[in-house]
C-alpha positions in Angstrom: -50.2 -364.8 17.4 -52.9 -362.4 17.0 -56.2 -363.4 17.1 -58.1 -361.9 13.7 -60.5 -359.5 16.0 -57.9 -358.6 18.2 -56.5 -354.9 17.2 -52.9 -353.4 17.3 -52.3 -351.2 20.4 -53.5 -347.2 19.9 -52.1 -344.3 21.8 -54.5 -342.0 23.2 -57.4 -341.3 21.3 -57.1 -338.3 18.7 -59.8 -335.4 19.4 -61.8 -334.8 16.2 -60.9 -331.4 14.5 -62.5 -328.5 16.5 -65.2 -326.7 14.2 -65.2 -322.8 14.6 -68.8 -320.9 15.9 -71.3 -320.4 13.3 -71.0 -316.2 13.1 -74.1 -314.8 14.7 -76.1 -313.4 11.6 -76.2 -309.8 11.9 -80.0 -308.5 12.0 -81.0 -306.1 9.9 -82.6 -302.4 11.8 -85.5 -302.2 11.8 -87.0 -299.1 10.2 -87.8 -297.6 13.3 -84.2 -298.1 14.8 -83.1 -296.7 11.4 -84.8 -293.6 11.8 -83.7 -293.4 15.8 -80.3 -293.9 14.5 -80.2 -291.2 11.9 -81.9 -288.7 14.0 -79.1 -289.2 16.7 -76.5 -288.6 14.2 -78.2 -285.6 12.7 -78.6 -284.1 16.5 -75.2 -285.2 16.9 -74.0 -283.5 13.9 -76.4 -280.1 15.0 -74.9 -280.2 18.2 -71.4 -280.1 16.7 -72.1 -277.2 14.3 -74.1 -275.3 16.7 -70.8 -275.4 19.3 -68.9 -274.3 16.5 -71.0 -271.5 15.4 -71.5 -270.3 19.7 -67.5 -270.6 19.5 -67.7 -268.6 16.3 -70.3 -266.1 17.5 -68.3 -265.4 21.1 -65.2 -265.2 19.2 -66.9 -262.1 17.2 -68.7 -260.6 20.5 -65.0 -260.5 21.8 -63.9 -258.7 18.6 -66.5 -256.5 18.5 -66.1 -255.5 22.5 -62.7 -255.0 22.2 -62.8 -252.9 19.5 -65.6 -250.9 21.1 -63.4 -250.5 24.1 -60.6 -249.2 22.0 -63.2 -246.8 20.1 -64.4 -245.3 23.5 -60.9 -244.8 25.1 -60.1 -243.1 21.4 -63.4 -240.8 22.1 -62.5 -240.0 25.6 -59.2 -238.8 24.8 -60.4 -236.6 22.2 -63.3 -235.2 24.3 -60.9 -234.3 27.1 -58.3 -233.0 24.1 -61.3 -230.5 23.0 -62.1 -229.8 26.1 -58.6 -228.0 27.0 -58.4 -226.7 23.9 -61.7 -224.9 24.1 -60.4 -223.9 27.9 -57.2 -222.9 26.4 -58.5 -221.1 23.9 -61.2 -219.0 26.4 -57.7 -218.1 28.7 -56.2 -216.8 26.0 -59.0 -214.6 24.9 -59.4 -213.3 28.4 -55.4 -212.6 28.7 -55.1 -211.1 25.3 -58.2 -208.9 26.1 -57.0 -207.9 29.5 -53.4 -207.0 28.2 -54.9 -205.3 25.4 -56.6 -202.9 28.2 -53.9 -202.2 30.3 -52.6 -198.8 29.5 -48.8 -198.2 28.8 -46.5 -198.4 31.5 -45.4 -195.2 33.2 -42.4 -193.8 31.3 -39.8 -191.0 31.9 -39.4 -190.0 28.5 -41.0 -186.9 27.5 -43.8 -187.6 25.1 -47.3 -186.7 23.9 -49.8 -188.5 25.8 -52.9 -189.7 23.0 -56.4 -190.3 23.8 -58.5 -191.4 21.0 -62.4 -190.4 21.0 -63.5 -191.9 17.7 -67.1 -193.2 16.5 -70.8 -193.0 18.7 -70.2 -191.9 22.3 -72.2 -194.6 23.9 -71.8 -196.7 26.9 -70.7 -199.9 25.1 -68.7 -198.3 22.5 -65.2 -197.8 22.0 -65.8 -193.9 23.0 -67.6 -194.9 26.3 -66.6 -192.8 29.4 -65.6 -195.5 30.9 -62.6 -196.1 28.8 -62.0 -192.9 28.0 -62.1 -191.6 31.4 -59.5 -194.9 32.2 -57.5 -194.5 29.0 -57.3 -190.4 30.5 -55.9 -190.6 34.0 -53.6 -193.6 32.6 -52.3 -190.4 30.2 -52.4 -187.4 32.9 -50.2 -189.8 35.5 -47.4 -190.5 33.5 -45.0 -187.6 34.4 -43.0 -188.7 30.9 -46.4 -187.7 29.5 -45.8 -183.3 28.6 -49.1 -182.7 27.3 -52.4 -184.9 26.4 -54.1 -184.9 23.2 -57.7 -185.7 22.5 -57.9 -187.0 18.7 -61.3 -186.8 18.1 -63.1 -188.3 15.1 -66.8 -188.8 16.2 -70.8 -187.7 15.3 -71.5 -187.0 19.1 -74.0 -189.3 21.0 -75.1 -189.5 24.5 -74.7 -186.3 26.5 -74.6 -188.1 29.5 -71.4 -190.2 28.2 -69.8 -186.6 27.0 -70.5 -185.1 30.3 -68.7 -187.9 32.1 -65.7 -187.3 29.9 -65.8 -183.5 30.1 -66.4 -183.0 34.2 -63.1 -185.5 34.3 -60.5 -183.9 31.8 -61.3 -180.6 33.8 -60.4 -182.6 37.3 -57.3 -184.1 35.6 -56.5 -181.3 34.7 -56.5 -179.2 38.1 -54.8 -182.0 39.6 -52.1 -182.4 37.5 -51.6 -179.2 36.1 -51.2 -180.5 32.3 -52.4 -178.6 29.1 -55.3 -180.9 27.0 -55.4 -180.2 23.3 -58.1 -181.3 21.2 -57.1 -182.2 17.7 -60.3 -182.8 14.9 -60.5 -185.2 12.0 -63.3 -186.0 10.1 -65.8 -184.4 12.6 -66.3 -183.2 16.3 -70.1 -183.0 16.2 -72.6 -182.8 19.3 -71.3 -184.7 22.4 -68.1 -185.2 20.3 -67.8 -181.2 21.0 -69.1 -181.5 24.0 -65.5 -183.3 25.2 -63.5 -181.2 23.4 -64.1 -177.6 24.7 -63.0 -179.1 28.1 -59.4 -178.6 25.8 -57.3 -175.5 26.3 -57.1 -175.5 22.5 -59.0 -176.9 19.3 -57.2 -178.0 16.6 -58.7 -179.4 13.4 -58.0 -179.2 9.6 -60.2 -176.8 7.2 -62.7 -179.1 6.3 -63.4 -180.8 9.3 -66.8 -181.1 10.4 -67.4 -179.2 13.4 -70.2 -178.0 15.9 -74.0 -179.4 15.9 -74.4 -177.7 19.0 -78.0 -179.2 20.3 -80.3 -182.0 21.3 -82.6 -184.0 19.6 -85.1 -187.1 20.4 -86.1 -189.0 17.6 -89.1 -192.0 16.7 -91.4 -192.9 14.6 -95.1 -192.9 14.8 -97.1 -195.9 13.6 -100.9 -194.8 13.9 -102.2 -194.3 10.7 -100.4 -197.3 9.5 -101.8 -200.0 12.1 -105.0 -198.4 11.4 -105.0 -198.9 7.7 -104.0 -202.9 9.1 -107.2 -202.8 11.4 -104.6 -203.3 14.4 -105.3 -202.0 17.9 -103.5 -201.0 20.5 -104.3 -201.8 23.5 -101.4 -200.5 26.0 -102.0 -200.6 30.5 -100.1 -198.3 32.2 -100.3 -197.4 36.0 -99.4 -193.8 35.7 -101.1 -191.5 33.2 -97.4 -190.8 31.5 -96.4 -194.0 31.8 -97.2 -194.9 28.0 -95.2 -191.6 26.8 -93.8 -190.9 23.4 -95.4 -194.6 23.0 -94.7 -195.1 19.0 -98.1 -197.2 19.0 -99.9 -194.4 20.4 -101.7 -191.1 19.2 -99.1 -188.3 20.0 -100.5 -186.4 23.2 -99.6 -182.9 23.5 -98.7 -183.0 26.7 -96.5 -185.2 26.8 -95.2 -184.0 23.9 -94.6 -180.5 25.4 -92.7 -182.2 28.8 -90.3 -184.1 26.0 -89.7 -181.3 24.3 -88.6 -178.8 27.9 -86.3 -181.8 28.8 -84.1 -181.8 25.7 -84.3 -177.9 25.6 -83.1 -178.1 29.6 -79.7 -180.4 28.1 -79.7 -178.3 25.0 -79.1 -175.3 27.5 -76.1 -177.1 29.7 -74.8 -178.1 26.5 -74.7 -174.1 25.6 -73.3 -173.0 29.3 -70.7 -176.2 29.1 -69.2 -174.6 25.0 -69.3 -170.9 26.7 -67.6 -171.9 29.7 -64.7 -173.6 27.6 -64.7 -171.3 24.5 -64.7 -168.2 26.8 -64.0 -165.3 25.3 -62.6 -166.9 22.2 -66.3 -167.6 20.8 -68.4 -165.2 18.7 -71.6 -166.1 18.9 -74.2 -165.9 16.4 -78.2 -166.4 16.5 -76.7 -169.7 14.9 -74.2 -170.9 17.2 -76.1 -172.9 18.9 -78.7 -174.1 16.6 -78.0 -177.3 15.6 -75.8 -175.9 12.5 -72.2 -177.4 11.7 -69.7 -175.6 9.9 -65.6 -176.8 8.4 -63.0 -176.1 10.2 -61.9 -173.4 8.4 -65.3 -171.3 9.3 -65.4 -173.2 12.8 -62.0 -171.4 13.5 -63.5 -168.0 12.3 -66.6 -168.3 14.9 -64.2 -169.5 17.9 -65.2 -172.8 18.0 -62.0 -174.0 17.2 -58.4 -172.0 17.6 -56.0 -173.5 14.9 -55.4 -175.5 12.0 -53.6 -178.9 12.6 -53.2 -182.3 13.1 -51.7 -184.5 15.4 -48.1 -184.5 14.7 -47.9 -180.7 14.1 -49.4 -180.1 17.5 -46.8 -182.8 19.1 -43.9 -181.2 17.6 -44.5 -177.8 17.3 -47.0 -176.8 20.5 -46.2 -179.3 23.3 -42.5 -179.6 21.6 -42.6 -184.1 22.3 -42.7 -185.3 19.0 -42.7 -189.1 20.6 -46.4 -189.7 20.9 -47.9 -192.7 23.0 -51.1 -194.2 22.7 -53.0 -194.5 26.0 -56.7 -195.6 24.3 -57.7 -199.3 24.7 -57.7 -200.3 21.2 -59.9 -203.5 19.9 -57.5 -206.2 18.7 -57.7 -209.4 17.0 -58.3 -211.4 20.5 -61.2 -209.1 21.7 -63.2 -209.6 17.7 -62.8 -213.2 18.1 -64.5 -213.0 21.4 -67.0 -210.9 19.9 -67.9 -213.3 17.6 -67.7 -216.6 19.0 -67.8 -215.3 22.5 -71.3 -217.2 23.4 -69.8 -220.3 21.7 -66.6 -220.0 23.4 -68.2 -219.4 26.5 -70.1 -222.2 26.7 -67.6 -224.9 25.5 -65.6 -223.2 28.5 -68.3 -223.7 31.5 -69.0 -227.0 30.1 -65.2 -228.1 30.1 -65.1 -226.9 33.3 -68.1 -228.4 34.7 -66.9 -231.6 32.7 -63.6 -231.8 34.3 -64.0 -233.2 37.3 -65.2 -236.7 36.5 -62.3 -237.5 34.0 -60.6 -240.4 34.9 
């Protein structure tokens, strides 16, 4: 039996329930830490914007380079495509000219050899002795050619050009024993006449213009003028004729008198060159050789010129070679253009060639 304070057995002694942590209590920032706290996120969010926009900004720079690149290799090409072309162009020019000179090739075919003298005889003109006296042994060596024929169509101009011409159709024509016919146009004036007396025979139509047979000097005299301006000349010479026929200057007798024996020395070869080629054939008058012109029709009359005719009647019915050849250097299209943009082509050809060499 149990005693009343004794108690029943007990098994091990229960633990009492196990109580979790009180939560630490979460502090509040501070307004300081607040601030520190959105100032990192906004540099945070700066920094992320700002390696955004240096992504963005490279990106473009990459664009833009590449598209420079592309750009430049675009202008190169065309620089170096110009340049060719400019060269191309200038060759061109220069073979087109150069073929344009060369006279016709020799030929056995019986023809009429042609030698234009047309427009100012001058030294850069079409009717320069230097072409004409080319364009004349090109004609007198063909042994196709029969006869040659000077067309002429020209005022006259410098006697020293006309002389050149004249002195070598007589050569030509001892050396190669071969008639020369001069047939007239419009005119056959002064040096134009000159030339064509060196002809066996004249030829031109009835109202050609022919003769002119003398010199002149021309200028203009500006004294009175520049002293109505109040202008003064003041001209230094070393040699006492130095300052002659001076335009600016009071006209000095002298001098004026030593001008005026020079052209009347040409005027008087001028006369001994028409009587040596007109011969017999010329009836001179106190007019002949006065500076006077006459038509054909009266020129043939005085034995300045022999016939009527033109160019095709003389071919067929005197030299009997109705084919006629050309052997002048005629102008063409090529040798205008170069006129006209020959500085411009000129220059873009130097520089493409001066260019060429550092192309890559």
């Amino acid at each position: 039996m149990n005693s009343p304070d004794s108690s029943p057995p007990r098994g091990p002694a229960a633990l009492p329930p196990s109580i979790p942590p009180e939560p630490t209590p979460v502090r509040e920032p501070t307004v300081t830490e607040a601030a520190a706290l959105a100032a990192a996120a906004a540099a945070s969010a700066a920094a992320a914007r700002k390696a955004s926009a240096t992504g963005g900004i490279e990106s473009a720079l990459e664009r833009v380079a590449t598209e420079m690149l592309r750009q430049q290799g675009l202008e190169r090409r065309w620089r170096v495509f110009f340049r060719l072309a400019w060269l191309g162009l200038a060759l061109a020019l220069v073979g087109m000219g150069l073929a344009s000179q060369s006279p016709p090739g020799a030929t056995t075919t019986p023809h009429t050899a042609l030698v234009e003298v047309r427009g100012e005889i001058a030294a850069e003109s079409e009717a320069s002795a230097e072409l004409l006296v080319g364009a004349l042994k090109s004609a007198f060596e063909d042994h196709g050619a029969q006869a040659v024929v000077l067309r002429i169509n020209s005022p006259g101009g410098s006697p020293v050009q006309a002389g050149i011409v004249y002195d070598e159709i007589k050569r030509l024509k001892a050396k190669h024993n071969k008639r020369v016919y001069a047939v007239v146009e419009e005119m056959c004036a002064s040096g134009a006449y000159y030339i064509a007396v060196a002809a066996d025979e004249i030829y031109v139509d009835k109202a050609s213009i022919v003769g002119s047979i003398g010199v002149l000097m021309d200028g203009f005299g500006f004294v009175g003028l520049m002293d109505k301006l109040g202008v003064e000349r003041r001209l230094l010479t070393s040699g006492d004729n130095k300052g002659m026929l001076d335009p600016f200057s009071p006209e000095n007798p002298r001098q004026t008198a030593a001008a005026k024996a020079t052209i009347e020395q040409i005027h008087r070869q001028f006369i001994a060159v028409v009587k040596e080629g007109r011969g017999a054939r010329l009836k001179s008058t106190p007019d002949t050789f006065s500076g006077l012109y006459w038509n054909g029709e009266e020129a043939v009359r005085l034995g300045l010129a022999d016939h009527t005719g033109n160019l095709d009647y003389v071919a067929r019915e005197v030299i009997k070679a109705e084919d006629i050849i050309d052997y002048t250097p005629h102008e063409n299209v090529a040798e205008r253009l170069a006129k006209r943009f020959g500085a411009s082509v000129g220059a873009g050809a130097v520089k493409a060639m001066r260019q060429m060499a550092p192309l890559r």
